[in-house]
OpenMM code with the backbone's topology and positions (N, CA, C; nanometers):
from openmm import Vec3, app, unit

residues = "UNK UNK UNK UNK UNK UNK UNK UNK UNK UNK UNK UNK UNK UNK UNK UNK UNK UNK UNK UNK UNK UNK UNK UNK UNK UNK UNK UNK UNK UNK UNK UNK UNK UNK UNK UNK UNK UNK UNK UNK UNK UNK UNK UNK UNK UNK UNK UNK UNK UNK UNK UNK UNK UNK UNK UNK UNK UNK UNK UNK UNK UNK UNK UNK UNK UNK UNK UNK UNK UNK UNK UNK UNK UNK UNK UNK UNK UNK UNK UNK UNK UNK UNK UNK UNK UNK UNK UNK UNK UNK UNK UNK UNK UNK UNK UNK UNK UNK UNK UNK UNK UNK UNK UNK UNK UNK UNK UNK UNK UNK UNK UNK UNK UNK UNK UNK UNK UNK UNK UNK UNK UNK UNK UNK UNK UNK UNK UNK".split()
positions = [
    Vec3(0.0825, -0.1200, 0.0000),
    Vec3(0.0000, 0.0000, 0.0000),
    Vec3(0.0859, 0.1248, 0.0000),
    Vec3(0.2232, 0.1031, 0.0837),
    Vec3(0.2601, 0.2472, 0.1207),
    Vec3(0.3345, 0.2887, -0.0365),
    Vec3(0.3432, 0.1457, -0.1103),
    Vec3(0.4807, 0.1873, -0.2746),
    Vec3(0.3691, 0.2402, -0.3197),
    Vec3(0.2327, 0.1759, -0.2874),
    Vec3(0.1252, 0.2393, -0.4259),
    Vec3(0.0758, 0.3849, -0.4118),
    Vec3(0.0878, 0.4076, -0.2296),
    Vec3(0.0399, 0.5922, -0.1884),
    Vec3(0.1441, 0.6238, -0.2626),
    Vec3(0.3005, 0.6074, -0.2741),
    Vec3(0.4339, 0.6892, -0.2736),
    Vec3(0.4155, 0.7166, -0.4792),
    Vec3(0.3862, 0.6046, -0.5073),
    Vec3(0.3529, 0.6234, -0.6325),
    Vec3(0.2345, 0.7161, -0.6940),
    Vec3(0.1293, 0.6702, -0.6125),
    Vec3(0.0224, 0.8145, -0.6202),
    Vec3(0.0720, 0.9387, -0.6008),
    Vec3(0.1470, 0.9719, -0.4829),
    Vec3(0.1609, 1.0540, -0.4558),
    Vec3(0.2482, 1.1475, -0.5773),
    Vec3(0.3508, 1.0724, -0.6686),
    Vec3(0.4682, 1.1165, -0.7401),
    Vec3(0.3615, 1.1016, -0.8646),
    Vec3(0.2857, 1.0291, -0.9149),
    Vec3(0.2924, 1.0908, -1.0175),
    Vec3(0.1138, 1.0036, -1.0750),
    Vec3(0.0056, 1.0109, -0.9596),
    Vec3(-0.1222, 0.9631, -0.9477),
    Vec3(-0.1819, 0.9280, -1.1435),
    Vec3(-0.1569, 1.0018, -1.2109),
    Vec3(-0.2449, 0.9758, -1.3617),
    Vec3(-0.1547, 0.8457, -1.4415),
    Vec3(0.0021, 0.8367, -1.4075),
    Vec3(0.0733, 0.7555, -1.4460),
    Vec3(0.0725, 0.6374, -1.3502),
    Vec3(0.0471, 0.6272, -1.2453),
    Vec3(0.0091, 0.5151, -1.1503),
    Vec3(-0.0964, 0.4582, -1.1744),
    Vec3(-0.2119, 0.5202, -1.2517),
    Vec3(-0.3466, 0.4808, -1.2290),
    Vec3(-0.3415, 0.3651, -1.3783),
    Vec3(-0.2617, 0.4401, -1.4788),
    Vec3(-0.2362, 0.3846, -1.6025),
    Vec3(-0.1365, 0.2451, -1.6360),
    Vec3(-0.0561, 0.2467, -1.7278),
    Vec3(-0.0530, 0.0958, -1.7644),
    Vec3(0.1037, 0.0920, -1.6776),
    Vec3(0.1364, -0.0544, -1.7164),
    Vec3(0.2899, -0.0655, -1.6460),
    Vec3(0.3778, 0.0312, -1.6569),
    Vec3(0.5044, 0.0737, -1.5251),
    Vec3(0.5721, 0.1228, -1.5583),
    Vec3(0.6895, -0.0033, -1.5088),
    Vec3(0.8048, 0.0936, -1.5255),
    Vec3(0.9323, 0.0214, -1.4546),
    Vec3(0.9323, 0.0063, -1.3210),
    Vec3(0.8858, -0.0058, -1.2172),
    Vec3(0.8999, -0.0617, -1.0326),
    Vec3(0.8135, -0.1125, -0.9982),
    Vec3(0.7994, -0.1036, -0.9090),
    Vec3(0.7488, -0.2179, -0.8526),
    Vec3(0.5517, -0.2004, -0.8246),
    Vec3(0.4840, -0.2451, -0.8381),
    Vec3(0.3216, -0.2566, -0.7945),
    Vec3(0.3130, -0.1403, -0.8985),
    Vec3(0.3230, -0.1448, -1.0242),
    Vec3(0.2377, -0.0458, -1.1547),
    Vec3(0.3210, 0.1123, -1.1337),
    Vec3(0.4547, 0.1378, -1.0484),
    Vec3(0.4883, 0.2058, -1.0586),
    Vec3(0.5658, 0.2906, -1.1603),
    Vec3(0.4913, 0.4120, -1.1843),
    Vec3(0.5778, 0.4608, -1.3191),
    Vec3(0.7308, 0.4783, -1.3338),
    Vec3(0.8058, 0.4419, -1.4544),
    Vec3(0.9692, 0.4519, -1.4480),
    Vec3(1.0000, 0.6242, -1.4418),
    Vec3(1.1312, 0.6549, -1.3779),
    Vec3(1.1720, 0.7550, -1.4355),
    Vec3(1.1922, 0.8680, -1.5226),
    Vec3(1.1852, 0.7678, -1.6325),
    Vec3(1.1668, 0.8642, -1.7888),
    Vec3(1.0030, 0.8654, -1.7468),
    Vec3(0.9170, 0.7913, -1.7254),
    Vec3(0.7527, 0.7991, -1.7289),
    Vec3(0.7447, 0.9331, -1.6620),
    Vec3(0.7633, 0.9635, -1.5089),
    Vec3(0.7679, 1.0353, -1.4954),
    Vec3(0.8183, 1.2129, -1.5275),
    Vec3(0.9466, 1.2129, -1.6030),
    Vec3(1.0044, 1.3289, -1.6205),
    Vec3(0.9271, 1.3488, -1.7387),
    Vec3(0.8251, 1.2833, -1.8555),
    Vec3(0.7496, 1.2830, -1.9342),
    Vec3(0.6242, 1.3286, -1.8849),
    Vec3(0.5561, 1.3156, -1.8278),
    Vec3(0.4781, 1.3817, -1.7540),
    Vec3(0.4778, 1.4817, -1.6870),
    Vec3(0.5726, 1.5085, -1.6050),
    Vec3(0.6128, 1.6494, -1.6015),
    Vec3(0.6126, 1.7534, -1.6893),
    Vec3(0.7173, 1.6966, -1.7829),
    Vec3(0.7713, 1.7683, -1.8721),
    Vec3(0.6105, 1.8411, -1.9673),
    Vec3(0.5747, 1.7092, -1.9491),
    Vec3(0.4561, 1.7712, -2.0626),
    Vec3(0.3247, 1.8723, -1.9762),
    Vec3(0.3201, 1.8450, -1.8378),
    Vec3(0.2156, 1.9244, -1.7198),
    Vec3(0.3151, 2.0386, -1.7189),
    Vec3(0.4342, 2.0208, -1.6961),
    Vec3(0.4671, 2.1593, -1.7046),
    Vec3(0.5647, 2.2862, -1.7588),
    Vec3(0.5652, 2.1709, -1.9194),
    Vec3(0.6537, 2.2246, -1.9885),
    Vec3(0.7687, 2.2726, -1.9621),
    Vec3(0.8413, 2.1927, -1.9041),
    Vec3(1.0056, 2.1821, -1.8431),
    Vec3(1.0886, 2.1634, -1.9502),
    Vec3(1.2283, 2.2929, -1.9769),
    Vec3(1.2800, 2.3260, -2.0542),
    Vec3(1.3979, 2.1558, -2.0572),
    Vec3(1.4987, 2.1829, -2.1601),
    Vec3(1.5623, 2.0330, -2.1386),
    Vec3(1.6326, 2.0539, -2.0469),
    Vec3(1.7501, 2.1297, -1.9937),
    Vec3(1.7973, 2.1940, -1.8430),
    Vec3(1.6859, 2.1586, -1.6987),
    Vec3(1.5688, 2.1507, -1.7280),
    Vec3(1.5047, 2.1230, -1.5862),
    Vec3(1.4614, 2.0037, -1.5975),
    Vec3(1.4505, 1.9059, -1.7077),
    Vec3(1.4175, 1.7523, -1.7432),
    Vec3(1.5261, 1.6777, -1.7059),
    Vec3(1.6875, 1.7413, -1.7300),
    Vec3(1.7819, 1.6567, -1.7214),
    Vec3(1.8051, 1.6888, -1.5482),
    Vec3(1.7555, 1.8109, -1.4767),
    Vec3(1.7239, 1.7484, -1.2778),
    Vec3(1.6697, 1.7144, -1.2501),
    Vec3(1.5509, 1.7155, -1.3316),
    Vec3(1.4467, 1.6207, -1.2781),
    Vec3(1.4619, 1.4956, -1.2708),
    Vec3(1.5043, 1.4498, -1.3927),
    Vec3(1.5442, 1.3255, -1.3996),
    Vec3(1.6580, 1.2758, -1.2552),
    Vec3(1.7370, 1.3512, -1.2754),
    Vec3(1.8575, 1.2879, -1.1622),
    Vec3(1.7859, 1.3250, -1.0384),
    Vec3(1.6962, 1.4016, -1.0202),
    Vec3(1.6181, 1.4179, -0.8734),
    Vec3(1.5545, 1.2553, -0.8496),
    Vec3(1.4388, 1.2002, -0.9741),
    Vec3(1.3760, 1.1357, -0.9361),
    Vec3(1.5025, 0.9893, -0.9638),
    Vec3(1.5975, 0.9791, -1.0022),
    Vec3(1.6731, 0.8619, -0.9865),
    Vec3(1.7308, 0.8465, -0.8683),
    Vec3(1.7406, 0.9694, -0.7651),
    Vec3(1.8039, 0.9397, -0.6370),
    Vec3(1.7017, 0.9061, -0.5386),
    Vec3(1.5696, 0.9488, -0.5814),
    Vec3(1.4433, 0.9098, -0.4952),
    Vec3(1.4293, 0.7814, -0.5429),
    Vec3(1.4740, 0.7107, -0.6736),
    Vec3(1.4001, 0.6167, -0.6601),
    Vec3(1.5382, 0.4984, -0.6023),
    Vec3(1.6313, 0.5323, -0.5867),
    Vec3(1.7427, 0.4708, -0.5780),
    Vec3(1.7258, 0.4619, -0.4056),
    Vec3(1.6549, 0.5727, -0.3428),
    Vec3(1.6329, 0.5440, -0.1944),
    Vec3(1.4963, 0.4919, -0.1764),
    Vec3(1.4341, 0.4825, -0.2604),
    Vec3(1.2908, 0.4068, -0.2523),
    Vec3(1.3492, 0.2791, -0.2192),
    Vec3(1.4081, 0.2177, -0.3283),
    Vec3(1.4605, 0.0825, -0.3396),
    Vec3(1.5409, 0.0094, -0.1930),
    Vec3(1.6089, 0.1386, -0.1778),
    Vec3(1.7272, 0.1053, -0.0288),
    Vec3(1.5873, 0.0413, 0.0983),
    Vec3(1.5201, 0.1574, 0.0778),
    Vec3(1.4042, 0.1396, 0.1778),
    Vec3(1.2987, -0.0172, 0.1872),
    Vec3(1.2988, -0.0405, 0.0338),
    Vec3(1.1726, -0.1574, 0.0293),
    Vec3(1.2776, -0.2698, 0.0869),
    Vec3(1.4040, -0.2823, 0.0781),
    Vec3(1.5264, -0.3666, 0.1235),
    Vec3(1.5358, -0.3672, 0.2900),
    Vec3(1.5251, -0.2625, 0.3615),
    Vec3(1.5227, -0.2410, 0.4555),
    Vec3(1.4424, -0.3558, 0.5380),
    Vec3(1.4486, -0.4636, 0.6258),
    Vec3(1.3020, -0.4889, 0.6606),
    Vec3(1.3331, -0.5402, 0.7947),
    Vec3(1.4092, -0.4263, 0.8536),
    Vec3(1.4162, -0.3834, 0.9945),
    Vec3(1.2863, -0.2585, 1.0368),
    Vec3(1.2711, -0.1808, 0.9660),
    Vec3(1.2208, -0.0622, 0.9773),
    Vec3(1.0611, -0.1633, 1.0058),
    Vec3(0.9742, -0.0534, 1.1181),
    Vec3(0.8310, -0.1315, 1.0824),
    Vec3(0.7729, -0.0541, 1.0196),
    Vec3(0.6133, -0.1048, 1.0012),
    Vec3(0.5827, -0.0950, 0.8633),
    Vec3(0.5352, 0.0341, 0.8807),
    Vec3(0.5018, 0.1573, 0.9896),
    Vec3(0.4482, 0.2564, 1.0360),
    Vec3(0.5883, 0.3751, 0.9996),
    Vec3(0.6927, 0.3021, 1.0731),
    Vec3(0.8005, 0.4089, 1.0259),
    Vec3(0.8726, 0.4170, 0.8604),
    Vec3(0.8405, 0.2813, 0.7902),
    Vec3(0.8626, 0.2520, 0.6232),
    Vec3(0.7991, 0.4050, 0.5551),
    Vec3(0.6604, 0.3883, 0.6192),
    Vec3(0.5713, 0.4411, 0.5246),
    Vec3(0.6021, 0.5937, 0.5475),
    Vec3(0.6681, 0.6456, 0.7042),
    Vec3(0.7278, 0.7875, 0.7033),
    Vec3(0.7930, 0.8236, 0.6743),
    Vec3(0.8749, 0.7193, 0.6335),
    Vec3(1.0495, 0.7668, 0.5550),
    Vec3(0.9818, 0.8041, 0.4032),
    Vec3(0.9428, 0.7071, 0.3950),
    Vec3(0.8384, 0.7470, 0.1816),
    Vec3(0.7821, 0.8535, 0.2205),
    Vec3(0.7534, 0.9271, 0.2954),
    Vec3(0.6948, 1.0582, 0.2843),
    Vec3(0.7967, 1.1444, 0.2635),
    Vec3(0.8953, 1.1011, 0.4105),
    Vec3(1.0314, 1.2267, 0.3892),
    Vec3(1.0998, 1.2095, 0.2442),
    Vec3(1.0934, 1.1193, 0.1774),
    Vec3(1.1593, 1.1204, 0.0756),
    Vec3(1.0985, 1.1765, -0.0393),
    Vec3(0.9290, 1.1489, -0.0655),
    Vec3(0.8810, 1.2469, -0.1558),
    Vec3(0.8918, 1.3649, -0.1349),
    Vec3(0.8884, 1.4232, -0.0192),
    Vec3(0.8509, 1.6122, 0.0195),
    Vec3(1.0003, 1.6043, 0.0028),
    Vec3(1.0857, 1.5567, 0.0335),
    Vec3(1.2516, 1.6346, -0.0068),
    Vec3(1.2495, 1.6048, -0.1839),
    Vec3(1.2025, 1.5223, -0.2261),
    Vec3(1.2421, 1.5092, -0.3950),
    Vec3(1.1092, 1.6503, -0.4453),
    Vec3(1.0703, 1.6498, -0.3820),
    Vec3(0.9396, 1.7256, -0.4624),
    Vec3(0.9791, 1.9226, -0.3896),
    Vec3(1.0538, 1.9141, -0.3286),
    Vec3(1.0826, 2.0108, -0.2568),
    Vec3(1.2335, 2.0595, -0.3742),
    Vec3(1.2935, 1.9426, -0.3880),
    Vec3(1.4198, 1.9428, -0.4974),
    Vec3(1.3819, 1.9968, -0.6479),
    Vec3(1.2450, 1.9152, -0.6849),
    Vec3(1.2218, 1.9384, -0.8311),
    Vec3(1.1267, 2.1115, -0.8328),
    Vec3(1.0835, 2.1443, -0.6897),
    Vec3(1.0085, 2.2947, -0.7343),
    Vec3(1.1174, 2.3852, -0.7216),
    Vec3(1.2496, 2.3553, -0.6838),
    Vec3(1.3647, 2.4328, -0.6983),
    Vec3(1.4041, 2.4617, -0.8435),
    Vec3(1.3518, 2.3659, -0.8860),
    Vec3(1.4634, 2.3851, -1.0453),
    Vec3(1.3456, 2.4902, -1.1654),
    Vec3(1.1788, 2.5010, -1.0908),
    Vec3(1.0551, 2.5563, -1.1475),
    Vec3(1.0755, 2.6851, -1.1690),
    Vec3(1.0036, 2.7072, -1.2753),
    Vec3(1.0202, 2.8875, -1.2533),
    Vec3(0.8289, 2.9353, -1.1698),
    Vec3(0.8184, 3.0619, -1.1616),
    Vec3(0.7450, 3.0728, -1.0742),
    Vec3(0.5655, 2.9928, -1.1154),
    Vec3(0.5145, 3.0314, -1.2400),
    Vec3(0.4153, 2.9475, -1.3167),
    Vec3(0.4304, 2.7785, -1.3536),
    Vec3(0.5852, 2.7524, -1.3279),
    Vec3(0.5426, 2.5672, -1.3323),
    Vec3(0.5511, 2.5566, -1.1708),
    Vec3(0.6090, 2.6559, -1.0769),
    Vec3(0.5800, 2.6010, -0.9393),
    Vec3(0.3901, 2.6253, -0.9077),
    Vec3(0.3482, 2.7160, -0.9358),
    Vec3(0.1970, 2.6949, -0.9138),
    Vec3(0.1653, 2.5846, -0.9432),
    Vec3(0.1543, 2.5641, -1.0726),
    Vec3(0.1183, 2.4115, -1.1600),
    Vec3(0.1706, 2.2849, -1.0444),
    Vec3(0.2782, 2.3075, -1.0192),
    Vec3(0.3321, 2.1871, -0.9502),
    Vec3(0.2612, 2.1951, -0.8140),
    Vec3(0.2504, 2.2701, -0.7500),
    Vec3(0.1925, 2.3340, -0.6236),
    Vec3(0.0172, 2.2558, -0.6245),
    Vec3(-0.0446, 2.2812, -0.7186),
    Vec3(-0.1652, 2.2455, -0.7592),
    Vec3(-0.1588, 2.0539, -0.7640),
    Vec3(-0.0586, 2.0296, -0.8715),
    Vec3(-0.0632, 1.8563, -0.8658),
    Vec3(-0.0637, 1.8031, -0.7182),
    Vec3(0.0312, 1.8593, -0.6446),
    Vec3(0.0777, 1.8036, -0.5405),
    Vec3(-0.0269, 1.7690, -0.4601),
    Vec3(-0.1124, 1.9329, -0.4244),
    Vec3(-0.2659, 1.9352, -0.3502),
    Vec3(-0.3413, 1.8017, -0.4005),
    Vec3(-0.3480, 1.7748, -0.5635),
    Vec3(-0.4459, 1.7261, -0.5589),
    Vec3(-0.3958, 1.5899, -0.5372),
    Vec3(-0.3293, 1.5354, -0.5049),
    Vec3(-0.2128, 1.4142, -0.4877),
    Vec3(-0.2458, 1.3785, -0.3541),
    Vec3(-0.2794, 1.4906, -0.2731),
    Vec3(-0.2656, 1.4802, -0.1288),
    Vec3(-0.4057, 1.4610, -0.1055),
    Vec3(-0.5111, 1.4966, -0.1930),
    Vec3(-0.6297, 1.4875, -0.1826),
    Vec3(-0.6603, 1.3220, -0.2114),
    Vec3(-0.6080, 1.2713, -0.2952),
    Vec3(-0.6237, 1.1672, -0.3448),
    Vec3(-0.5937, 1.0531, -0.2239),
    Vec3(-0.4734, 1.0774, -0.1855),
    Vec3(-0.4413, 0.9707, -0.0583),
    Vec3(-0.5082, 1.0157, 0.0564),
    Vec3(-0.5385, 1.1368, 0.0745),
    Vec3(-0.6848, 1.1196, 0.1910),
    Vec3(-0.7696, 1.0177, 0.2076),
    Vec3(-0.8146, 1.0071, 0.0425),
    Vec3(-0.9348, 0.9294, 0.0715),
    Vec3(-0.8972, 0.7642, 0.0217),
    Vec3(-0.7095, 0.7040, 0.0073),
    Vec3(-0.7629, 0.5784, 0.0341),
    Vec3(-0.6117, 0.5537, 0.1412),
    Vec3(-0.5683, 0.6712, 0.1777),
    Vec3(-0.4151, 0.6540, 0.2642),
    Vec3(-0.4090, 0.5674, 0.3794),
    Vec3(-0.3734, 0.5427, 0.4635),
    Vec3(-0.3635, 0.4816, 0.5823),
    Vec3(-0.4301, 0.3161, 0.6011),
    Vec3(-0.4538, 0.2345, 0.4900),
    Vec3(-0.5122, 0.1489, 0.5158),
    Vec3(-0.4021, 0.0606, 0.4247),
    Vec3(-0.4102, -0.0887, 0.4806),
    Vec3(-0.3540, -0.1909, 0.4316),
    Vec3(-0.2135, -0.1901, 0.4764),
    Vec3(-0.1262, -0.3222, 0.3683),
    Vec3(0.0219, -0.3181, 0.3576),
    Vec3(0.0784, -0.3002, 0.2941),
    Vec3(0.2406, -0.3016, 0.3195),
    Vec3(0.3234, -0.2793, 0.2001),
    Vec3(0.2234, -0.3936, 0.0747),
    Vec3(0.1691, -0.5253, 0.0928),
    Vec3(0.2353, -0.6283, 0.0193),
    Vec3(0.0323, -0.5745, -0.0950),
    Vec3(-0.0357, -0.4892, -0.0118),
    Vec3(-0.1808, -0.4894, -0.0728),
    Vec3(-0.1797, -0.3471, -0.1452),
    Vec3(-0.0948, -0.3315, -0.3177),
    Vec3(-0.0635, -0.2485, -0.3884),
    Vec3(-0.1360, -0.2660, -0.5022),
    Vec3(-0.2564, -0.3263, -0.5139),
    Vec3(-0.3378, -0.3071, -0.6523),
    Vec3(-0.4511, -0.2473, -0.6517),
    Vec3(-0.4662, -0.1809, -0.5767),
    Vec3(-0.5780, -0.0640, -0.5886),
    Vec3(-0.5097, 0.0329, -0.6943),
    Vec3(-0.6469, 0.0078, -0.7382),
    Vec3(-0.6315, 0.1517, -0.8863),
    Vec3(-0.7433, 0.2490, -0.8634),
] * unit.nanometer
topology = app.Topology()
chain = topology.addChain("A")
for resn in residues:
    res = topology.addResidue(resn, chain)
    for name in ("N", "CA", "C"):
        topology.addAtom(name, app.Element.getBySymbol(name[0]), res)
């Protein structure tokens, strides 16, 4: 549950849609900086940080699903700290009209895991 919120959360219209590269329907890298790119028309200079933003998030996603000391309450807080620092990274590189835009996805991202967040496990990730 918590890869499929972390995946909602990063990039909800590409999660909802067909396979990506990770794990439980999660979109790849390029999926993502494609989506961006196209929500918010990100020049090639802010595609090529984005990109290396979301390869170090997903490179600590991975460290994390490995982890399986952590329980499953503190798993799911580290995937938070790690989206709000990657998403905190990629509105750095925005100019002031793709940070609204981005500002706006995020809300509605957060709206979205309201209404199915806090329930289940890591291992119950096929809710669409």
């Amino acid at each position: 549950m918590a890869a499929v919120a972390f995946a909602a959360l990063s990039l909800p219209a590409l999660a909802q849609g067909g396979p990506g590269e990770g794990h439980h329907g999660m979109p790849s890298v390029d999926e993502r900086v494609q989506h961006l790119t196209k929500t918010l028309n990100l020049s090639s200079d802010q595609q090529a940080k984005v990109k290396s933003i979301l390869e170090d998030q997903q490179s600590q996603v991975a460290s994390l699903r490995q982890d399986t000391s952590m329980s499953q309450q503190d798993r799911r807080a580290k995937f938070q700290q790690i989206h709000q620092a990657s998403s905190q990274k990629i509105r750095e590189t925005l100019n002031e009209d793709q940070k609204t835009k981005f500002d706006q996805m995020e809300a509605q991202h957060k709206g979205h895991m309201g209404k199915q967040g806090g329930q289940g496990d890591m291992g119950s990730s096929d809710k669409q």
